[in-house]
C-alpha positions as CSV (number, residue, x, y, z in Angstrom):
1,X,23.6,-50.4,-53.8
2,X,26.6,-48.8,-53.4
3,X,28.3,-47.2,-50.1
4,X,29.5,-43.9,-49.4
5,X,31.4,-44.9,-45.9
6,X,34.8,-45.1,-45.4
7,X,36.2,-48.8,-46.4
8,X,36.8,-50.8,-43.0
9,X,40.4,-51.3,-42.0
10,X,40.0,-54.8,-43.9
11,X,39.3,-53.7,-47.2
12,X,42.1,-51.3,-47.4
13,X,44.2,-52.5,-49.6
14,X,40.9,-52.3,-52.4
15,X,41.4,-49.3,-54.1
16,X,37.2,-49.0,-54.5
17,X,34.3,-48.4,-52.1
18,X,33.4,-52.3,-50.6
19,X,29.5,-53.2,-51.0
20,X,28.3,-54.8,-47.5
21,X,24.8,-56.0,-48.3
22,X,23.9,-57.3,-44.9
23,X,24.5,-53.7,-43.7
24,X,22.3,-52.3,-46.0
25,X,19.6,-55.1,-45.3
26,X,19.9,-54.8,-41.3
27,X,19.8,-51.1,-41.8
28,X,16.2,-51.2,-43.7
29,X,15.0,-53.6,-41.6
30,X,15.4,-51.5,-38.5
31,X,14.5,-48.3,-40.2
32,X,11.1,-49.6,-41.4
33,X,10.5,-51.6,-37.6
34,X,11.2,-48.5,-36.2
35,X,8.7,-46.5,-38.2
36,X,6.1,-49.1,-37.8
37,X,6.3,-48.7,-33.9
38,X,7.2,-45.4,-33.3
39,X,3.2,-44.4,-33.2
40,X,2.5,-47.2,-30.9
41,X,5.2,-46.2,-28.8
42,X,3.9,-42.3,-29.1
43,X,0.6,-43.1,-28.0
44,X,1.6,-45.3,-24.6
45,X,3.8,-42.4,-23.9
46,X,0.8,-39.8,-23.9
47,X,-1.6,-42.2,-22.2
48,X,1.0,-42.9,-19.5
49,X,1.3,-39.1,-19.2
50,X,-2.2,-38.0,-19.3
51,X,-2.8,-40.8,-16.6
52,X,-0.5,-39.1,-14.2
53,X,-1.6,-35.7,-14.0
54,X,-4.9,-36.9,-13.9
55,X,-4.3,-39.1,-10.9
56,X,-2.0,-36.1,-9.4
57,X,-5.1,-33.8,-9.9
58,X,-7.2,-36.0,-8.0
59,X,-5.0,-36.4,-5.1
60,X,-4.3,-32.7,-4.8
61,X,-8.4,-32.3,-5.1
62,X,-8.7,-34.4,-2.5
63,X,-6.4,-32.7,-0.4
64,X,-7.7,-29.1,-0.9
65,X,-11.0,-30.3,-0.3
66,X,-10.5,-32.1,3.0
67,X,-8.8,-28.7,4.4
68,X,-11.6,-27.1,3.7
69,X,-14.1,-28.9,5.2
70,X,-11.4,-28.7,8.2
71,X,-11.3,-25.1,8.1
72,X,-15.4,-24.6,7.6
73,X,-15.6,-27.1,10.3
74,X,-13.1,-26.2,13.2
75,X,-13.1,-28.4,16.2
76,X,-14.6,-28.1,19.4
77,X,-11.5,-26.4,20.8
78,X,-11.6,-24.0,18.2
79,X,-15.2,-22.8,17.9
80,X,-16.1,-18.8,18.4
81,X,-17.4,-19.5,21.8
82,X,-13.6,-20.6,23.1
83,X,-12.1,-17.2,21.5
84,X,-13.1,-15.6,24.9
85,X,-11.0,-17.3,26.6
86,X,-7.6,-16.0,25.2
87,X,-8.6,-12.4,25.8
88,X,-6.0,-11.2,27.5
89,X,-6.8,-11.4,31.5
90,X,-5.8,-7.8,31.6
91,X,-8.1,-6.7,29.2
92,X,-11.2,-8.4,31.2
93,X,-10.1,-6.6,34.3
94,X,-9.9,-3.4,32.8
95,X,-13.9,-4.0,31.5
96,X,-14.4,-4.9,35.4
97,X,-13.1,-2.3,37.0
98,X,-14.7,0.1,34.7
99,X,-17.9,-1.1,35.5
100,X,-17.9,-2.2,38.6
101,X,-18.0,-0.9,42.3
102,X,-14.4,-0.2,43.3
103,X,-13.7,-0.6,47.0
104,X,-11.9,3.4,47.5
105,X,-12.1,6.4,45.1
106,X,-8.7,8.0,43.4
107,X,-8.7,11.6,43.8
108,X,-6.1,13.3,40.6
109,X,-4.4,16.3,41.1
110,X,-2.2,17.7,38.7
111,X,0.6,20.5,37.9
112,X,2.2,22.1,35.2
113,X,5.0,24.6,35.2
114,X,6.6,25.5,31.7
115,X,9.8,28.0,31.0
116,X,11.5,29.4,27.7
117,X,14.8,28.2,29.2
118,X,18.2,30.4,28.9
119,X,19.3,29.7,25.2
120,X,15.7,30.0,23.4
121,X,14.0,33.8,22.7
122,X,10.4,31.7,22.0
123,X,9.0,29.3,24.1
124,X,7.8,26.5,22.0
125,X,6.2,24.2,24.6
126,X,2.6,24.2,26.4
127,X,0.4,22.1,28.7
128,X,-3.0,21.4,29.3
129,X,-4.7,20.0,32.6
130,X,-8.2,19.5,32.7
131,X,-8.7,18.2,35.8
132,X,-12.2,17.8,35.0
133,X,-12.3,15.4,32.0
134,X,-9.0,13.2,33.6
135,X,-7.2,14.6,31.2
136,X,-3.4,16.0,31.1
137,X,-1.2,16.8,28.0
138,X,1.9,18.6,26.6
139,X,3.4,19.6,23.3
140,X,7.0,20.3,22.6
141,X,6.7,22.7,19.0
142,X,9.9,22.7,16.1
143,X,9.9,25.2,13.3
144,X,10.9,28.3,11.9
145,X,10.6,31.7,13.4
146,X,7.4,31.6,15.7
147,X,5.8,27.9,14.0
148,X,6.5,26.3,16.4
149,X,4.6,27.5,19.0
150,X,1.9,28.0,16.5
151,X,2.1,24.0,16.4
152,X,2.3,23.0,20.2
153,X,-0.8,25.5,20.6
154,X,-3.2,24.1,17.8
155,X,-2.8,20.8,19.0
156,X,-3.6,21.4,22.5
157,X,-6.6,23.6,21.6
158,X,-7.4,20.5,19.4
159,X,-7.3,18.2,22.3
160,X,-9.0,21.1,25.0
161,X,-11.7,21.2,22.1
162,X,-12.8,17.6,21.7
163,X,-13.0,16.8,25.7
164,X,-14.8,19.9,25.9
165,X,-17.4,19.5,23.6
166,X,-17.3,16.2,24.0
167,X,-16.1,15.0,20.4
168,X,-15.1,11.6,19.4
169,X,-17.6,10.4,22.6
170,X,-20.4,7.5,22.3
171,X,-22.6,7.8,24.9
172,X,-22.8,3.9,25.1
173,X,-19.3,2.9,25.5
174,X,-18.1,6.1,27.1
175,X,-16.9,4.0,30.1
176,X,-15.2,1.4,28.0
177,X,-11.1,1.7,28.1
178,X,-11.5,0.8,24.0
179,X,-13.3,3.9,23.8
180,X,-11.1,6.0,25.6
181,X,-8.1,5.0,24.0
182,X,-9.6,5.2,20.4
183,X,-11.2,8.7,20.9
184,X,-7.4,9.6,22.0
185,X,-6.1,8.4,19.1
186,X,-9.0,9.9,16.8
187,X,-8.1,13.5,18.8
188,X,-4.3,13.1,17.7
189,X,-5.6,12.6,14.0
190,X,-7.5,15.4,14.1
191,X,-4.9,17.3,15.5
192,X,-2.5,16.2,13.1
193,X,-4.6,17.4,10.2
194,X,-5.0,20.6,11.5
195,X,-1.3,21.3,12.2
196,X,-0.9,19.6,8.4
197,X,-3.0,22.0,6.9
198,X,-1.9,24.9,8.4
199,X,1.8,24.0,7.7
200,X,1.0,24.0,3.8
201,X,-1.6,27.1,3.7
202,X,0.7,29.4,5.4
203,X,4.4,29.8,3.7
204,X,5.8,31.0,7.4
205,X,4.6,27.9,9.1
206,X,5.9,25.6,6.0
207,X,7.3,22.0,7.9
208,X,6.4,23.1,11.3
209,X,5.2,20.0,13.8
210,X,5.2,19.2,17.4
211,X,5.8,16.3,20.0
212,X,2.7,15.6,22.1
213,X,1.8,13.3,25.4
214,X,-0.9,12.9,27.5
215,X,-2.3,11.2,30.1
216,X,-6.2,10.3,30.4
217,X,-8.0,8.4,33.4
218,X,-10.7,5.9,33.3
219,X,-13.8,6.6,35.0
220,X,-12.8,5.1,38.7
221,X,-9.1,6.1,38.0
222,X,-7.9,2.5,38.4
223,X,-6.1,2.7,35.0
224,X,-4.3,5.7,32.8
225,X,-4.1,5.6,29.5
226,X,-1.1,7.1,27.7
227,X,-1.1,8.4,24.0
228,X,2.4,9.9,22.6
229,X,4.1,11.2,19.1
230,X,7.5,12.1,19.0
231,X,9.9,12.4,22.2
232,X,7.8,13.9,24.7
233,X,7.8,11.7,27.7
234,X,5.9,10.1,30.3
235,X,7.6,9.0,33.7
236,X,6.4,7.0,36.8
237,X,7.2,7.2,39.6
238,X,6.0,4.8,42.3
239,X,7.3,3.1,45.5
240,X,10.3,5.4,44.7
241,X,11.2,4.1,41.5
242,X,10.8,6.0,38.1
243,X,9.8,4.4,35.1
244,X,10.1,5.8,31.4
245,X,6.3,4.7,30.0
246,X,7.0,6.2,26.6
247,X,8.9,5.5,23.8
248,X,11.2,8.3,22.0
249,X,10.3,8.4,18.4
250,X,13.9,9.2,17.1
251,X,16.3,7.8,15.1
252,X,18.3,6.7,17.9
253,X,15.7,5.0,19.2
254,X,15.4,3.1,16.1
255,X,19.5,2.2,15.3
256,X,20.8,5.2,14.3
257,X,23.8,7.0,15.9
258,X,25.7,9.9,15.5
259,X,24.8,13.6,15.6
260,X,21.2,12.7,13.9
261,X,20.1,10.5,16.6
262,X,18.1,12.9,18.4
263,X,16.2,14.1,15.1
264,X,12.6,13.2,15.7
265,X,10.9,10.0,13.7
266,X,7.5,10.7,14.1
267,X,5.8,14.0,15.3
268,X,2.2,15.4,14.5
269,X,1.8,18.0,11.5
270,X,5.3,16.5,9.6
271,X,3.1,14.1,7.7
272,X,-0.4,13.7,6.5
273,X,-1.4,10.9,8.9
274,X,0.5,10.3,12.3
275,X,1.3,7.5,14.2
276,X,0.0,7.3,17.7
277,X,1.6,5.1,20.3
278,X,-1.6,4.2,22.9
279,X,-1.0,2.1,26.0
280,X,-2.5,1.1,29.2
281,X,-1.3,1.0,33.1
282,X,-2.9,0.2,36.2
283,X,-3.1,2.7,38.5
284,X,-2.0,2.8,42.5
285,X,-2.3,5.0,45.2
286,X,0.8,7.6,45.5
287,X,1.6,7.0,42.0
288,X,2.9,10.2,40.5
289,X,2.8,11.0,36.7
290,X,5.6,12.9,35.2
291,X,4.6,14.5,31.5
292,X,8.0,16.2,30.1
293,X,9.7,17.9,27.0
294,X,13.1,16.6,26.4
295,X,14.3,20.3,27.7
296,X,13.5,18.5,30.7
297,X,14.6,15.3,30.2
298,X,17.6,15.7,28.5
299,X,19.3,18.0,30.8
300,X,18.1,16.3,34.0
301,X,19.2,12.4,34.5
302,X,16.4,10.1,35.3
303,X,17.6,9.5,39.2
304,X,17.7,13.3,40.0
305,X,14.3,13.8,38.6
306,X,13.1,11.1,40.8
307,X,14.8,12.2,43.8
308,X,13.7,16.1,43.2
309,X,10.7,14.8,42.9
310,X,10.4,12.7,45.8
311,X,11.9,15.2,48.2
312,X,9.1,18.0,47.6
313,X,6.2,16.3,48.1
314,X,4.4,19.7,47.2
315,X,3.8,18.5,43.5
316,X,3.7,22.8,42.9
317,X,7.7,23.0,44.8
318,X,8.5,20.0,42.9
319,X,7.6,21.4,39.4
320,X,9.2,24.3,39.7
321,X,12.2,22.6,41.3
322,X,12.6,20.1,38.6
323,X,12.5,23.3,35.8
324,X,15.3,24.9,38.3
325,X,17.5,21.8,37.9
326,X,17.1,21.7,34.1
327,X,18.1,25.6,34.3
328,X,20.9,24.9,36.5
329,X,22.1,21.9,34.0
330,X,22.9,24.7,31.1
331,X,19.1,25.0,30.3
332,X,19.2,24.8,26.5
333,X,15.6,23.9,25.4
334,X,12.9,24.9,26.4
335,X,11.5,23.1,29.7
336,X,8.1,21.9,30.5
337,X,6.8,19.4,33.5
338,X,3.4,18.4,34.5
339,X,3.5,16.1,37.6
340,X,0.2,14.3,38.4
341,X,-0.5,12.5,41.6
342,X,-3.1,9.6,42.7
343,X,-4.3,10.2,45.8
344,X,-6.8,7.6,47.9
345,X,-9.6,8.8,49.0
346,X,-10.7,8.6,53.0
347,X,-13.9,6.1,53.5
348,X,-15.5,8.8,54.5
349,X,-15.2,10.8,51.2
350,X,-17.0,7.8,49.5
351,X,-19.4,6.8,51.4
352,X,-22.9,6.7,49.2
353,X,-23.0,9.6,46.2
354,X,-21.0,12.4,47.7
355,X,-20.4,15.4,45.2
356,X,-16.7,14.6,45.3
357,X,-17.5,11.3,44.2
358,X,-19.7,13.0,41.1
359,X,-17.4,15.6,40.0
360,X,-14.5,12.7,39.8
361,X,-16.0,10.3,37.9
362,X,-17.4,12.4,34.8
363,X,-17.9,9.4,32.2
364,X,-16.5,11.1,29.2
């Protein structure tokens, strides 16, 4: 046999390929060793392999299974009964007091005054009180020409509506505060779909919507609950101090800055659904509700509200002095307030079942 390979450095002075037979004969004898193991070889690999995920399979198995039967078998700490016991302690008391007794009676009375301002033509706000269902709101309208107020109105009348033909109520958990704060959020929806439709039927009223708050007492007026969309607010003022309850839904209020920080995030008729914000507060005697349009609270800093408020004890005096103030502050919005005080009954006004007592705690 010959070879083709360079001769070695030994060999260079022959001027013809050098035959190295025990090259040639290692070479073969490697060559065929290595094709007679090779399958052996092949075949440990994939045993060793198939053995591994196999024994990996069974481990994870083993694994999955065990949480299972963890999961499908909580411990004693975790079994339904215990889930009562992280209900929030606020939440219990609420299902209490809504039940129970209560040791004095809360009497509500309520205001609203409302003005165009001294820069608008239309006035685009509006308030309801309906002293008889616990119930206060106002609704701040935006949109062309007159859609605005076409906006504010619907939703109120949406709102009047429902507590007046008692919508959205089940008899059995009237009392409940889950209730109340659902069928307030239902009422918004509703709302919202009627301003929507009307925005996209009518070519005047195309992308009109308003802002909207309101204020809604449980049956023994131990707790209000607040629902709001858009920038509308809700003050409270108690021992003296005021108290934003709301929370502005406007691009500032979520980062933004500049001149579009005031443009509203959220607002009811803008959008096919809405957004409700809902939120419970104990109630205390001498508490005094403040329901406002940003005409209001915009032009009028949050200390002179409180002190206006507090110095006309008159909730009527104090309403229309807080729309004076907003006036006298360049009044260039319009301005709407609805003040709402708790005021404890005497004993002697509920004492057995007076017809004070009946006509102020209406379960709906």
């Amino acid at each position: 046999m010959v070879s083709c390979r360079t001769p070695h450095r030994y060999t260079q002075l022959s001027t013809r390929p050098v035959w190295r037979p025990w090259r040639s004969t290692v070479s073969g004898t490697l060559t065929a060793t290595a094709l007679a193991v090779s399958p052996t070889v092949v075949v440990l690999i994939v045993l060793f392999a198939l053995g591994t995920a196999l024994a990996i399979f069974v481990f994870t198995r083993k694994r999955s299974t065990a949480a299972d039967t963890r999961h499908d078998e909580p411990p004693k700490s975790l079994q339904p009964q215990a889930v009562l016991s992280v209900i929030p302690h606020e939440q219990l008391e609420q299902e209490a007091e809504e039940i129970a007794p209560t040791d004095y009676e809360l009497r509500i009375f309520g205001v609203g005054r409302t003005d165009v301002g001294l820069r608008r033509k239309l006035n685009e706000d509006a308030f309801v009180c309906l002293p008889e269902h616990e119930l206060y709101a106002l609704a701040d309208g935006m949109g062309a020409h007159a859609a605005g107020e076409v906006a504010s109105k619907l939703t109120l009348e949406a709102i009047s509506d429902a507590f007046e033909h008692n919508r959205y109520l089940s008899a059995e958990s009237s009392e409940q505060p889950s209730h109340r704060k659902m069928r307030l959020v239902r009422i918004l929806e509703r709302a919202n779909q009627i301003v929507w439709t009307m925005s996209n039927e009518v070519q005047a009223y195309r992308g009109m919507g308003t802002t909207v708050v309101m204020a809604h007492f449980s049956v023994h007026k131990r707790y209000v609950f607040i629902a709001n969309v858009g920038d509308s607010r809700c003050y409270r003022i108690r021992d003296g101090q005021l108290t934003q309850l709301t929370t502005d839904h406007t691009l500032g209020s979520v980062g933004v800055l500049g001149k579009t920080s005031s443009l509203l995030s959220r607002a009811v008729g803008i959008e096919p659904n809405v957004e409700v914000d809902i939120m419970t507060y104990r109630t205390k005697p001498d508490d005094i509700l403040l329901l406002c349009s940003d005409g209001l609270s915009r032009m009028v800093a949050d200390d002179q509200i409180c002190a206006t408020v507090m110095d006309h004890p008159d909730l009527n005096v104090a309403a229309d002095a807080l729309i004076a103030k907003a006036k006298d502050a360049g009044g260039k919005d319009n301005i709407t307030a609805v003040l709402i005080r708790m005021e404890k009954l005497p004993p002697s006004n509920h004492e057995g079942d007076s017809g004070l007592r009946d006509r102020t705690t209406l379960p709906v």
